[in-house]
Backbone as CSV, one residue per row, in Angstrom:
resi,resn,N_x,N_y,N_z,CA_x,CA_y,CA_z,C_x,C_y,C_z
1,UNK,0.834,-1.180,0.000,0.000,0.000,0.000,0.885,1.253,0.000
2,UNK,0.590,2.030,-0.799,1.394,3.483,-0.901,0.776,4.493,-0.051
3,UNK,1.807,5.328,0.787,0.956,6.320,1.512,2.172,7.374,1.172
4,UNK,1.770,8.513,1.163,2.026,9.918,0.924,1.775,10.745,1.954
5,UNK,3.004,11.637,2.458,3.058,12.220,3.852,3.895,13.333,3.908
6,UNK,3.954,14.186,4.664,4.822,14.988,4.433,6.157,14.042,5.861
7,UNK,7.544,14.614,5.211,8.396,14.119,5.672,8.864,14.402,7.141
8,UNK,9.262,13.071,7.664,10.029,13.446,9.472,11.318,13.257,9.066
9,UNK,12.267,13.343,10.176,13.570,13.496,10.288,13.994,11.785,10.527
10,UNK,13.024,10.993,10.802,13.085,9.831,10.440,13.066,9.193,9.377
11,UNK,12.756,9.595,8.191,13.071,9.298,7.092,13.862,10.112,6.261
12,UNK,14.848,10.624,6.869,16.172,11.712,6.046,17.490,10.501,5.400
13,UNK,17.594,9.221,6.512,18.415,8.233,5.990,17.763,8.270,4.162
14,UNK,16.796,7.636,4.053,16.215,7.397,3.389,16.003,7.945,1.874
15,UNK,16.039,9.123,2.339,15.838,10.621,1.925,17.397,10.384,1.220
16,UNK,18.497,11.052,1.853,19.515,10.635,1.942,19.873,9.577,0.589
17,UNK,19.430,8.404,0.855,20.430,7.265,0.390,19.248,7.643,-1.332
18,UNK,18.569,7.839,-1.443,17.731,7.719,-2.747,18.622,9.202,-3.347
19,UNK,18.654,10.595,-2.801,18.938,11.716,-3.353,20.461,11.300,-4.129
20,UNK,21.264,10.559,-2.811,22.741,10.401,-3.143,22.818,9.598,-4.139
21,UNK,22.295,8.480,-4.699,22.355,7.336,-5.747,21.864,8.069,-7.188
22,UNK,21.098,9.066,-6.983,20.826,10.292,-8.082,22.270,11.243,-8.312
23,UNK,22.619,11.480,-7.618,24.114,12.463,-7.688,25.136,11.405,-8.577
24,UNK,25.080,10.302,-7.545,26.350,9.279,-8.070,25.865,8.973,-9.829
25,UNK,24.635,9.009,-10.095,24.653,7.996,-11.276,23.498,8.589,-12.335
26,UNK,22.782,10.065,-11.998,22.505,10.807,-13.044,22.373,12.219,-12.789
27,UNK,21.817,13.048,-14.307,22.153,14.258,-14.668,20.764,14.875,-13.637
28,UNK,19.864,14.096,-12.885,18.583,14.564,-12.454,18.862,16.152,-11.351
29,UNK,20.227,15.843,-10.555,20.723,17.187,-9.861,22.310,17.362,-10.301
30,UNK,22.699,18.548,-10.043,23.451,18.790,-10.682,24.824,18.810,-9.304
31,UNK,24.532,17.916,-8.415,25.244,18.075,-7.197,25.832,16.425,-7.748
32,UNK,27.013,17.039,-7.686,28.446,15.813,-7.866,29.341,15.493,-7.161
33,UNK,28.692,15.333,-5.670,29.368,14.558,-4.492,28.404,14.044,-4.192
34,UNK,28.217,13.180,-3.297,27.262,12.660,-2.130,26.989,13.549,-1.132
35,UNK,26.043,13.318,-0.496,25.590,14.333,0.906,25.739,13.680,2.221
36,UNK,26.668,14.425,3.445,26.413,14.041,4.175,25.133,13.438,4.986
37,UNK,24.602,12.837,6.093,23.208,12.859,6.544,23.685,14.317,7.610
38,UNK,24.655,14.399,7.657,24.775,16.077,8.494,23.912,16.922,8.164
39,UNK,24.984,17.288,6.390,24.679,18.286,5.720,22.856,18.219,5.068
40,UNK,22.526,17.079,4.791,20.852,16.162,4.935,20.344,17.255,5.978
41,UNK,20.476,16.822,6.870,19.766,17.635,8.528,19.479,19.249,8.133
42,UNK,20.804,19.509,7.870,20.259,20.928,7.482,19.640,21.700,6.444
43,UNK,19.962,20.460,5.478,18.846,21.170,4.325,17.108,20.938,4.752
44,UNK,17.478,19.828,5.438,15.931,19.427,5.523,15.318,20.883,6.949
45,UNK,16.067,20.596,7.845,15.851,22.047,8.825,15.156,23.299,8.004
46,UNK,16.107,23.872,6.780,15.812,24.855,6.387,14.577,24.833,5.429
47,UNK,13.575,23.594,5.278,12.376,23.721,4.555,11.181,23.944,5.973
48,UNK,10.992,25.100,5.921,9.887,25.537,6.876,8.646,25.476,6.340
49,UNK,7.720,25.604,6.935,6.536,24.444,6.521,5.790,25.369,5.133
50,UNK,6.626,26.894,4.960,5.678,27.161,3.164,6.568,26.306,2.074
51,UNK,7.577,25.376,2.441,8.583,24.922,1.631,8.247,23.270,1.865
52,UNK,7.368,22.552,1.756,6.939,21.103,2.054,8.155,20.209,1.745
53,UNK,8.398,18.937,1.992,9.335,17.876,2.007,7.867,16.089,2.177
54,UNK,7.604,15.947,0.960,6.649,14.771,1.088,7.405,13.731,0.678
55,UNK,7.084,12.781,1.213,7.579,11.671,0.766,6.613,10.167,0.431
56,UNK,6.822,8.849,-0.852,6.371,7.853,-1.147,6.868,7.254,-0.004
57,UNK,5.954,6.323,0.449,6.325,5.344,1.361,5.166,4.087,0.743
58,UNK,6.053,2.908,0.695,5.597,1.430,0.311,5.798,0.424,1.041
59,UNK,4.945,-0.327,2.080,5.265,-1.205,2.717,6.541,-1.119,3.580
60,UNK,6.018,0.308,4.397,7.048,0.653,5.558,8.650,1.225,4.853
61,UNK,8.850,1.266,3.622,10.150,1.969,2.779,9.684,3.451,2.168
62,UNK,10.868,3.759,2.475,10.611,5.299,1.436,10.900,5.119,0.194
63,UNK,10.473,5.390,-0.699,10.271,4.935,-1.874,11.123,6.067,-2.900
64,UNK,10.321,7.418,-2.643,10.487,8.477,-3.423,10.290,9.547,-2.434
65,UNK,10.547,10.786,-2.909,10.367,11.975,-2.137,10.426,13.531,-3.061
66,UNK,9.971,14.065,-2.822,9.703,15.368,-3.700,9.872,16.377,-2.317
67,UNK,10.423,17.916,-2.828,10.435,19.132,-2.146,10.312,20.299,-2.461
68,UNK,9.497,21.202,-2.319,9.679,22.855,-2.566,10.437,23.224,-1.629
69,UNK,11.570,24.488,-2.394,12.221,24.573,-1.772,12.459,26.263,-2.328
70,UNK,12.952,27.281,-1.606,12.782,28.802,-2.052,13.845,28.596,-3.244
71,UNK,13.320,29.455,-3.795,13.769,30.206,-5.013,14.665,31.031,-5.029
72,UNK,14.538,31.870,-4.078,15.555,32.702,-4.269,14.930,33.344,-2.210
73,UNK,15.970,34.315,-1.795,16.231,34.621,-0.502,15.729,35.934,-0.550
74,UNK,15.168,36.517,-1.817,15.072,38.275,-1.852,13.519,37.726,-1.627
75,UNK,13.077,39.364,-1.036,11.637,39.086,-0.272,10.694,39.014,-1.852
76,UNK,10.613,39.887,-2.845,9.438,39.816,-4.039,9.503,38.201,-4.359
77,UNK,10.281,37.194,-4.254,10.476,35.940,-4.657,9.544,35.075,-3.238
78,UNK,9.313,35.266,-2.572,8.019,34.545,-1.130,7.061,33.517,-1.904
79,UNK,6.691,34.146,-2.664,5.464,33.339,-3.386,5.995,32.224,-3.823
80,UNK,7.415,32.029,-4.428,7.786,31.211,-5.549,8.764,29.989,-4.873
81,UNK,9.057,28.969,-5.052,9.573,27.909,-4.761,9.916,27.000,-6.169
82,UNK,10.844,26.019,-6.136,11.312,25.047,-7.007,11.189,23.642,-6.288
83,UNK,10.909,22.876,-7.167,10.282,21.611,-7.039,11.232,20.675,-7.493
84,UNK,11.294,19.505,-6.741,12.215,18.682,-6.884,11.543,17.146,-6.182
85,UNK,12.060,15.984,-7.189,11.081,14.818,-6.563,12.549,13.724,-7.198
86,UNK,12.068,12.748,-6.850,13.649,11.786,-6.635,13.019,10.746,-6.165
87,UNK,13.239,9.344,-7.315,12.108,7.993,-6.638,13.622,7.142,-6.932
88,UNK,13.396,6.423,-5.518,14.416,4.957,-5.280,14.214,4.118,-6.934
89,UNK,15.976,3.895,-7.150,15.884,3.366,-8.467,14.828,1.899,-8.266
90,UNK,14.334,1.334,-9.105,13.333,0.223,-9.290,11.860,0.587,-8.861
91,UNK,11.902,1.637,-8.803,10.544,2.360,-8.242,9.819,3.213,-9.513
92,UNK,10.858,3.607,-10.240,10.795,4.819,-11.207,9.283,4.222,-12.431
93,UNK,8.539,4.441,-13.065,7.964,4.395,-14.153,6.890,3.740,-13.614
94,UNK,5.823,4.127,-11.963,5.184,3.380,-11.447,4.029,4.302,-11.096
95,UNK,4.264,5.501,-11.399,3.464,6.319,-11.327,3.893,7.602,-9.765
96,UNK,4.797,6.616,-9.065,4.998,7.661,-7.441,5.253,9.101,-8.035
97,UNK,5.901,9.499,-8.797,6.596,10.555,-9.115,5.174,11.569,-9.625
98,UNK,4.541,11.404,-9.920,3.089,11.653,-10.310,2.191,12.058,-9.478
99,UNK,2.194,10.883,-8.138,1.383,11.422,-7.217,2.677,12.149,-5.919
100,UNK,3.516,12.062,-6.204,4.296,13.006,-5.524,4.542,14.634,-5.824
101,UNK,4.594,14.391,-7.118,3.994,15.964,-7.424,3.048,16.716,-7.255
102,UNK,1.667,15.841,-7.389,0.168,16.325,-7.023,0.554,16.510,-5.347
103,UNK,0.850,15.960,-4.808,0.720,16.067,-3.059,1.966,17.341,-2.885
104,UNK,2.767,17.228,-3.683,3.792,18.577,-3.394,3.001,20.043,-3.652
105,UNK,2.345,20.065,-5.055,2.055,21.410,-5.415,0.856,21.863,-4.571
106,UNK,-0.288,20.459,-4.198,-1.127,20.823,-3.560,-0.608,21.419,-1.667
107,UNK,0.296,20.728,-1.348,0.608,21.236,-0.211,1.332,22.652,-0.376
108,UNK,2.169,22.670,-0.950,2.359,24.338,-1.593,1.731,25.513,-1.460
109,UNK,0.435,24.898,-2.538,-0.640,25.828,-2.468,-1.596,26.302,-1.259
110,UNK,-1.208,25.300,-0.280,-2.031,25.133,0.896,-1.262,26.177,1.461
111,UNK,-0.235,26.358,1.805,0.987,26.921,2.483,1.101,28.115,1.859
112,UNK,0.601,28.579,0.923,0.602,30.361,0.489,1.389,30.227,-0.619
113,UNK,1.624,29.327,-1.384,2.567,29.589,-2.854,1.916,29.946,-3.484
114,UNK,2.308,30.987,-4.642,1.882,30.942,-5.986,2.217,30.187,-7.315
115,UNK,4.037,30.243,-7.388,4.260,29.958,-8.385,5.272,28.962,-7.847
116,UNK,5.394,27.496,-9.204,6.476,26.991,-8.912,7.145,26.332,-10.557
117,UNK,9.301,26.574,-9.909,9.793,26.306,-10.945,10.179,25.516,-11.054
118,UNK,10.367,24.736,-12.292,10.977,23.267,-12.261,12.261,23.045,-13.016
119,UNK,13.221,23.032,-13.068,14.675,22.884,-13.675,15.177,21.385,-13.782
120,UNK,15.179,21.236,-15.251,15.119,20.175,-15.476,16.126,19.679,-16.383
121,UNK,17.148,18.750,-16.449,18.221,18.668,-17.478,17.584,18.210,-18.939
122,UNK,17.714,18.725,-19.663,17.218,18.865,-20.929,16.644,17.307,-21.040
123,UNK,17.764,16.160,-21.296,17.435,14.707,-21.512,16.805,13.966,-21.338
124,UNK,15.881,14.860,-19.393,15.445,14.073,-18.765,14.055,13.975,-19.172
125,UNK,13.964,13.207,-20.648,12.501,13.256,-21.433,11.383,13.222,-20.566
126,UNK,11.369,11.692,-19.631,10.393,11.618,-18.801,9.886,12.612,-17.695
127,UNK,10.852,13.546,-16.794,10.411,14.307,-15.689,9.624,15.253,-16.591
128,UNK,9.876,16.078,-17.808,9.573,16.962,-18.874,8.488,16.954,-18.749
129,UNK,8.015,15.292,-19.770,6.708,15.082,-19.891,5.737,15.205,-18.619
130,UNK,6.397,14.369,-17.047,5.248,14.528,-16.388,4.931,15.911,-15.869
131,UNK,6.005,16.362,-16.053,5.583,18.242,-14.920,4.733,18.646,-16.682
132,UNK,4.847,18.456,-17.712,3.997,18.935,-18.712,2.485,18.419,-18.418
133,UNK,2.436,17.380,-18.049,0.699,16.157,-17.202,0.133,16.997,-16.631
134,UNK,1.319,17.682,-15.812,0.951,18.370,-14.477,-0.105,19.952,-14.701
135,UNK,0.492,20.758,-15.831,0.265,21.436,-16.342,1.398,22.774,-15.872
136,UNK,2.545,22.070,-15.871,3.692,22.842,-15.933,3.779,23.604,-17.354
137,UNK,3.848,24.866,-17.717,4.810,24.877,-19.437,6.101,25.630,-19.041
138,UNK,6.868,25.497,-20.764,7.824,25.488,-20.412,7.923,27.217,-20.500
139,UNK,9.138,27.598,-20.121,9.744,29.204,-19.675,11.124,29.225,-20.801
140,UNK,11.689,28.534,-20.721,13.101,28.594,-21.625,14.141,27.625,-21.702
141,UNK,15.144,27.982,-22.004,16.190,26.573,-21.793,17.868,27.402,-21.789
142,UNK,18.165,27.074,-20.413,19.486,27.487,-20.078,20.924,26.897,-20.615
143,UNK,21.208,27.023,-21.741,22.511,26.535,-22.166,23.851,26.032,-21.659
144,UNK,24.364,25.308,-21.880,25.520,24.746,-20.870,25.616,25.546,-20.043
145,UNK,24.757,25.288,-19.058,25.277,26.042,-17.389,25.438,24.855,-16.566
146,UNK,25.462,23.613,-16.742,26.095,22.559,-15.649,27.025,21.728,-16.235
147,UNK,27.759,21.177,-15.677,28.707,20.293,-16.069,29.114,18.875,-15.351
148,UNK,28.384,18.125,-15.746,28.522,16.728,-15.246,28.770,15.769,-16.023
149,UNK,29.770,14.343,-15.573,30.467,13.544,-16.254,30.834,13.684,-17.982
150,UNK,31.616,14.703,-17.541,32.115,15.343,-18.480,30.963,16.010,-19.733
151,UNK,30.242,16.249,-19.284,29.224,16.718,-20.539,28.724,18.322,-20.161
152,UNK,28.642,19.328,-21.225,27.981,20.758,-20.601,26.493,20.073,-20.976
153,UNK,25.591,20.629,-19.751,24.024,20.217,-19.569,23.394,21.604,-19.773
154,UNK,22.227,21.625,-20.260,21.177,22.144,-21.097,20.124,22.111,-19.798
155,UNK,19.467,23.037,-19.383,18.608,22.904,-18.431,17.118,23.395,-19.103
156,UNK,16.186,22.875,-18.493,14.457,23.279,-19.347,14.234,23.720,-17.831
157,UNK,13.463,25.295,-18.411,13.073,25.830,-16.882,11.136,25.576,-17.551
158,UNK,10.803,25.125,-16.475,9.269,25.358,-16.257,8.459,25.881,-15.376
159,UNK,7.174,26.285,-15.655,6.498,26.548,-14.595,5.533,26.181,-14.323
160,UNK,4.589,26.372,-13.299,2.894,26.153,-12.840,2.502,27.226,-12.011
161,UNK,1.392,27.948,-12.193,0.753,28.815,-11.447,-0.038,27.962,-10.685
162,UNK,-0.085,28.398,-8.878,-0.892,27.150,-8.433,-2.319,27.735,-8.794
C-alpha cells in the first residue's frame, strides 16, 4: 500500500540514500558529491513548513520523495519555490513521481505559494513530460550552465501557477 506524507527526520536516511544514488549515477541534480546525513539535517531544517518535504512510502520503505524549496532569498520571490522529486531506483515508471507531485504542489498551495519552478536537465525526457501532465509549461532553456560527467548540460526551466 502506498501512503504519501509529508516528511520526518526519520526518514532523512532514506531521503539521503535515494537523493545520493541520483548524484552518483545521473544528470537529475546537478550536485556531484554525495551528501552528508549532516549536511541532509540541514537542508531538511531549512524547509519551513511554506517549503513542504513529502515523501512515497511502500510497505514501511521510502520509496520516493519530492520538495519545494525557495527560489531565491530576496523578499518579491516569497510566493515562488522550485520543485524537486527523486524515486528509489526500481521504483521509477510506477506512477509515485506523479502522485508526488500532485501532493507537493497541492501542499504548496495550501501553504501560500503561488508559483512553482521546475529545472530540469534537458534529456530528462520523462520528468519533462510529467511536470507537462501536471500542467507545468515550459519558460526557456538554459545553455551549458552545468557540467557533469564530463558533458555541458542544457537545463528546461518550467512553470505552474498554483
Amino acid at each position: 500500500m502506498s501512503i504519501f506524507r509529508k516528511a520526518t527526520l526519520d526518514d532523512l536516511q532514506a531521503i539521503s540514500d535515494i537523493y545520493n544514488e541520483a548524484i552518483v549515477n545521473t544528470t537529475a541534480t546537478f550536485d556531484t558529491q554525495p551528501k552528508t546525513l549532516e549536511e541532509q539535517k540541514d537542508w531538511f531544517n531549512s524547509h519551513k513548513p511554506k517549503y513542504p518535504i513529502i515523501v512515497a512510502e511502500i510497505d514501511g520503505s521510502i520509496v520516493g520523495w519530492a520538495a519545494l524549496s525557495e527560489w531565491s532569498d530576496r523578499c518579491a520571490y516569497t510566493d515562488t519555490a522550485e520543485i524537486s522529486v527523486y524515486i528509489r531506483n526500481g521504483y521509477r515508471g510506477k506512477g509515485i513521481g506523479s502522485r508526488l507531485i500532485n501532493e507537493t504542489l497541492q501542499a504548496g498551495k495550501g501553504a501560500g505559494l503561488h508559483t512553482v519552478i521546475a529545472r530540469i536537465e534537458k534529456s530528462n525526457a520523462t520528468m519533462i513530460h510529467l511536470c507537462e501532465k501536471k500542467g507545468f509549461i515550459h519558460i526557456g532553456i538554459m545553455k551549458e550552465v552545468g557540467r557533469k560527467f564530463n558533458r555541458l548540460l542544457d537545463v528546461v526551466m518550467m512553470q505552474i501557477i498554483l
